[in-house]
N, C-alpha and C positions, 0 to 999 in steps of 0.2 A: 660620710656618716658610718658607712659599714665598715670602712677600711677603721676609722676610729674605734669602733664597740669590738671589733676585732681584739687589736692590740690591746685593750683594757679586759676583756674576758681570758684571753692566753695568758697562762701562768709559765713561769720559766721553766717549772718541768715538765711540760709539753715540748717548749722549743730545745730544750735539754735532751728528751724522745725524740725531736722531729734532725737532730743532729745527727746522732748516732744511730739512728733506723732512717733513710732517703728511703723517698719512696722508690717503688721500681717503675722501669724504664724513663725514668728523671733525665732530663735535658742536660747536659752537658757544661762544665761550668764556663764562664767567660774566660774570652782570651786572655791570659797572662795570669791569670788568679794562683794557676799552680805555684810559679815561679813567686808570686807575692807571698803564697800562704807556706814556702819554704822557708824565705826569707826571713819571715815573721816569727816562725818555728827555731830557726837560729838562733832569732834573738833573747827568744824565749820571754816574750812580750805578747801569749794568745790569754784573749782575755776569758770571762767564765764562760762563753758558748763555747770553746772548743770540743775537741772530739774526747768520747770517755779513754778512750786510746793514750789518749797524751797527759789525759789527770793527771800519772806520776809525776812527769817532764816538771809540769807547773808547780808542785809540792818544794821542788828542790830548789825552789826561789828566780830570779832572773840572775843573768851573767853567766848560765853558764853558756852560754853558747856565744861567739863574737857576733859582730857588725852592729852597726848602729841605725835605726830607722828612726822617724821621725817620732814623734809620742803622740799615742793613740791610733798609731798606724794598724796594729793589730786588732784593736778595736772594730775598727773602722771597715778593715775586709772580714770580720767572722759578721759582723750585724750585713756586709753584702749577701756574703752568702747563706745566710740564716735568709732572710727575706726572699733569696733566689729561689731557695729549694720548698719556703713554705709559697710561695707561689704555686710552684711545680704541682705541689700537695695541693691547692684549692681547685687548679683544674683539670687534673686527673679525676679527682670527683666527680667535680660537673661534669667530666664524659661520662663517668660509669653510671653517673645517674642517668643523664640520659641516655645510653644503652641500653641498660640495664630494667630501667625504672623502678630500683629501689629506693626504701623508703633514704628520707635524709637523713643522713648522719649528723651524730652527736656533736660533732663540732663543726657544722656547718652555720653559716651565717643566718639562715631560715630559723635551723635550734635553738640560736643564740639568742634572734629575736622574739624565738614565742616564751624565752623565757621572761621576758619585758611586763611589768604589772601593765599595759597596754597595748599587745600585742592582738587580744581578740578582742578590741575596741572599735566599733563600730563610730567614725567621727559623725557620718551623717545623724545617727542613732543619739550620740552623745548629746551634740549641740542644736538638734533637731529641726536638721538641714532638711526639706524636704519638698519635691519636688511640687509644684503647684498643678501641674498635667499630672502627673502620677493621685496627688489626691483627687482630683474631676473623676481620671480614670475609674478608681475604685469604687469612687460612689458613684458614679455611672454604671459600672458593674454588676453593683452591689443592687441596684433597685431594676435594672435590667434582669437580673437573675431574679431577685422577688418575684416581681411582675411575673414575669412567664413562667416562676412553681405556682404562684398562687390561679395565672389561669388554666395552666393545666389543670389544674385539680378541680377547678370550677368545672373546667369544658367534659373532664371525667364523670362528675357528679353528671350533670346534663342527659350525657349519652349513658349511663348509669338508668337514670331516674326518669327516662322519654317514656312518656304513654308508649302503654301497647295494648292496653285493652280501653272498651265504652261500653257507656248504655246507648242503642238506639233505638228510634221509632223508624220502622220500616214504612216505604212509603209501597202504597200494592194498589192503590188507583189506577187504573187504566188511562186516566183522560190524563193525570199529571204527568205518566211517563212516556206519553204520546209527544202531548208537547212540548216536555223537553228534550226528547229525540228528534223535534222539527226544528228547534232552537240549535240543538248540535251540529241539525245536518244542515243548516243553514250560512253556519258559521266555519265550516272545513269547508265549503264552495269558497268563501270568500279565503280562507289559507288555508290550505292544506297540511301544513305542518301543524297545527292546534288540532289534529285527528287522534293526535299523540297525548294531548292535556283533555281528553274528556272522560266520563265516567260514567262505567258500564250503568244501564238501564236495572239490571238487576242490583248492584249495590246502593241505588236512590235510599238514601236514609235522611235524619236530624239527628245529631249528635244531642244525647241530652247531659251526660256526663264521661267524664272522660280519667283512667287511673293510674298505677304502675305496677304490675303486678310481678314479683322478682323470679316466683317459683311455682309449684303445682297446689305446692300448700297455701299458698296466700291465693291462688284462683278459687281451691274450695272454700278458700274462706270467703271471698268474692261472694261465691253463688250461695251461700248462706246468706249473707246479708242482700243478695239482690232477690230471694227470696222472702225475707224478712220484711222486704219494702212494700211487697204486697198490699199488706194492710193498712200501711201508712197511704198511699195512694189512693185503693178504694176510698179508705176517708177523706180525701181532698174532692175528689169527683163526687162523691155521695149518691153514686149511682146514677149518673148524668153521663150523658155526651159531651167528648171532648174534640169539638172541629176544629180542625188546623186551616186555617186557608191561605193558599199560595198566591199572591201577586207582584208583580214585577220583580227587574234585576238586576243586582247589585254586585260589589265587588270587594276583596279586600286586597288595598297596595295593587290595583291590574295585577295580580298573581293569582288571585281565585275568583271565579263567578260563578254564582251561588242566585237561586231562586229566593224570595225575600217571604216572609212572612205579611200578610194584609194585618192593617191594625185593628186588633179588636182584644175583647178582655179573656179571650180564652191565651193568650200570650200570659200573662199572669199568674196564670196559671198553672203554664205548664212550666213557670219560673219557680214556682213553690212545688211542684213537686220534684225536678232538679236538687233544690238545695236541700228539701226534707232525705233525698234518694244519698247526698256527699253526706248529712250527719250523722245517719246511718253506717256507711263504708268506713268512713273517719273514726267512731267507734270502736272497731274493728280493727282499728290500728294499720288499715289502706290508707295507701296514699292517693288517694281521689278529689277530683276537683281543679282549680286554678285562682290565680290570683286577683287574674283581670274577671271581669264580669264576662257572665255568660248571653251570647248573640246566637238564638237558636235559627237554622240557617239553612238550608237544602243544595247542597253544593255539586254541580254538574262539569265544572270544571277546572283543573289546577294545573297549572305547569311544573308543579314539583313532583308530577305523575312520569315526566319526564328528564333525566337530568339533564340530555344531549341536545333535548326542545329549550333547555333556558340557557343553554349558552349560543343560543339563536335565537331566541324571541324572550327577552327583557321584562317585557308587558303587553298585557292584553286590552289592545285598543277598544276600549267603551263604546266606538262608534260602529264597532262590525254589530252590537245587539241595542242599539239605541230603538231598532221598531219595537221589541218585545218590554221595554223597560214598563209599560204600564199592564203589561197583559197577564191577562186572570186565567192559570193553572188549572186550578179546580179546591175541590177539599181532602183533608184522609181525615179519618175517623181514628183516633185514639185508643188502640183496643189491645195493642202488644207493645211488650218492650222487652228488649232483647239483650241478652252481656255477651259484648263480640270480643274475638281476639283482631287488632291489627296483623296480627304477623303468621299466625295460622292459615293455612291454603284454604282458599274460598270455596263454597260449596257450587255445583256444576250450572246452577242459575245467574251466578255470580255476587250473589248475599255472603258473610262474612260468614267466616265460622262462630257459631253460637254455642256456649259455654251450659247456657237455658236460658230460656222466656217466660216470660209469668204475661198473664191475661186479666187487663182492667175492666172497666162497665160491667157492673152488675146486668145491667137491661141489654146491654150489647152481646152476652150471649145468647139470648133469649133472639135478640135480630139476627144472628147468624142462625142459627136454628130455621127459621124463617127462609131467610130467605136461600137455603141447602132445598130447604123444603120446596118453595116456588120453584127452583129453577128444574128440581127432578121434575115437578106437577106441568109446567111448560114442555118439555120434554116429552113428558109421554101424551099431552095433547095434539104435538104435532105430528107425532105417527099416528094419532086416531084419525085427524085429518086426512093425509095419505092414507090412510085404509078405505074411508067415504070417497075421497077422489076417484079411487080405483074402481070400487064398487057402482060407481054411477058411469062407469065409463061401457058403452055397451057391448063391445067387444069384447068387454071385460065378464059381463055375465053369460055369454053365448057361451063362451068358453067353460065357463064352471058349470051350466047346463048341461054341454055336449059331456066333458066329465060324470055329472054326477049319473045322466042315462046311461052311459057304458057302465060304471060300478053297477046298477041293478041290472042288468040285461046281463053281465055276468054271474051274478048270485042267481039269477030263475034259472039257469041253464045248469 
């Protein structure tokens, strides 16, 4: 096919040029050619390719030269050696190109064919050949890549938008954080490695609400509105006690065990003021709150406290605190609430860093008043005790006697 688009693209004053200019270092002609293309030259029978040299010769007709050759003989050896030497010419290119690595030349077979109205034709593309793997591929590709931009960006929002602040109710009871220090240390005898998934004594909280706070500016704007809340609360309580009471213990997924709340209707309560505390924040253009319903909770122990503890222990077997699952805590009283930071270093008790607090019960500061009061009035009763103890001890007043006669016995003198 190429040798074909060849010969129809070459014009005869190419081969006309490609006569009279060989290329250099051209191969040497076949054996006997000379003595044929003399003989030929004799007769003067060279047909139009001969050489521009002998143009004349051929003007001045045939005969003048003798011998006699066949007809078309002259013919016959200029089209051999036209053909020899444009050989010659095609692959001395091909070296220089490849030598070389110049672009291709103008009358190379390549040029010829991009000159083809079909030359940058795609037949696949044309007739829309197309592989049946090739299309799976792509749309496999195509919804592979989806997928994991759209979850990045999810898993970005996420880790973006993770609480790091709450409201909590501190829990400062004695009896509660007794026994759940007995419940702890109950549970690291039976494994040791859950020493790692418990929670210090001093951070005992309930989470009441929980937000995202991005910057310094959106915490003051926080402690605005968690001040604010103030009086929305007062009004829920209306100047009442709010007892929490603690019983049995629960869990969520074996990944967290958490002290449970006892059923009664102060739990309702303190669900209304949760949700009055997020319409508030939410106002304010915070992002406070969750989706799911709120399970207010007392949680003593997680294993996401540890990473190197969960890729050791799975779940926390139900069975190591099955004695305590009915057992009664105690009460807290309802009387602070605090805006913590997660991520801020904990203060030296091990309570969260606190942003501020506001204080509920109207009547509940009146009993802390109280009882500051009792416990100094206890206090300085039991040294007056100790002071009568001493005083009736009689050893005890010989003593101040023998004293108080030496002070006067040195004054008369």
């Amino acid at each position: 096919m190429r040798r074909l688009l060849s010969s129809l693209r070459l014009h005869p004053a190419r081969l006309w040029g490609a006569a009279a200019d060989p290329a250099p270092r051209q191969r040497a002609p076949p054996p006997g050619w000379g003595e044929r293309r003399a003989a030929a030259a004799a007769a003067g029978v060279l047909g139009p390719g001969r050489s521009m040299a002998q143009g004349g010769e051929a003007a001045q007709g045939p005969g003048a030269a003798g011998g006699d050759l066949p007809p078309g003989a002259g013919e016959s050896l200029e089209h051999d050696w036209l053909e020899n030497v444009q050989g010659q010419k095609i692959v001395q290119k091909k070296r220089t190109k490849r030598r070389k690595g110049l672009k291709t030349p103008p009358d190379s077979m390549d040029c010829l064919m991009a000159e083809m109205p079909f030359a940058n034709a795609d037949s696949r593309d044309e007739f829309g050949i197309t592989s049946t793997f090739e299309i799976y591929l792509k749309k496999k590709t195509k919804k592979t890549t989806g997928r994991k931009t759209e979850e990045d960006s999810q898993t970005k929002k996420k880790k973006q938008d993770r609480p790091n602040y709450f409201i909590s109710i501190p829990i400062t009871n004695p009896k509660i954080t007794t026994g759940i220090q007995a419940v702890q240390d109950t549970l690291v005898q039976k494994d040791h490695r859950l020493s790692q998934a418990m929670v210090h004594h001093g951070s005992l909280h309930v989470t009441l609400l929980i937000m995202h706070l991005s910057s310094e500016e959106e915490v003051g704007i926080a402690v605005g509105a968690f001040l604010e809340s103030k009086a929305a609360v007062e009004e829920l309580l209306q100047g009442k006690h709010l007892d929490l009471s603690f019983q049995g213990i629960d869990h969520f997924k074996n990944e967290v065990v958490f002290v449970d709340f006892a059923s009664s209707d102060h739990i309702a309560t303190l669900m209304e003021i949760a949700e009055t505390m997020k319409k508030i924040f939410q106002k304010k253009g915070l992002l406070a709150g969750e989706n799911r319903a709120l399970k207010p909770h007392l949680t003593f122990m997680k294993l996401s406290k540890s990473p190197k503890l969960r890729k050791q222990v799975k779940r926390i077997d139900p069975k190591l605190y099955e004695n305590f699952k009915s057992h009664c805590f105690g009460d807290e009283t309802l009387y602070r609430l605090d805006l913590c930071s997660m991520l801020k270093k904990k203060q030296p008790n091990g309570y969260y860093h606190c942003e501020s607090s506001i204080t509920v019960g109207k009547s509940h500061e009146s009993d802390l008043i109280k009882k500051a009061l009792h416990r100094e009035s206890q206090a300085l009763l039991s040294k007056l005790n100790k002071i009568k103890e001493l005083l009736s001890n009689p050893e005890t007043r010989m003593k101040i006697n023998r004293e108080l006669f030496e002070d006067r016995h040195k004054q008369q003198q």
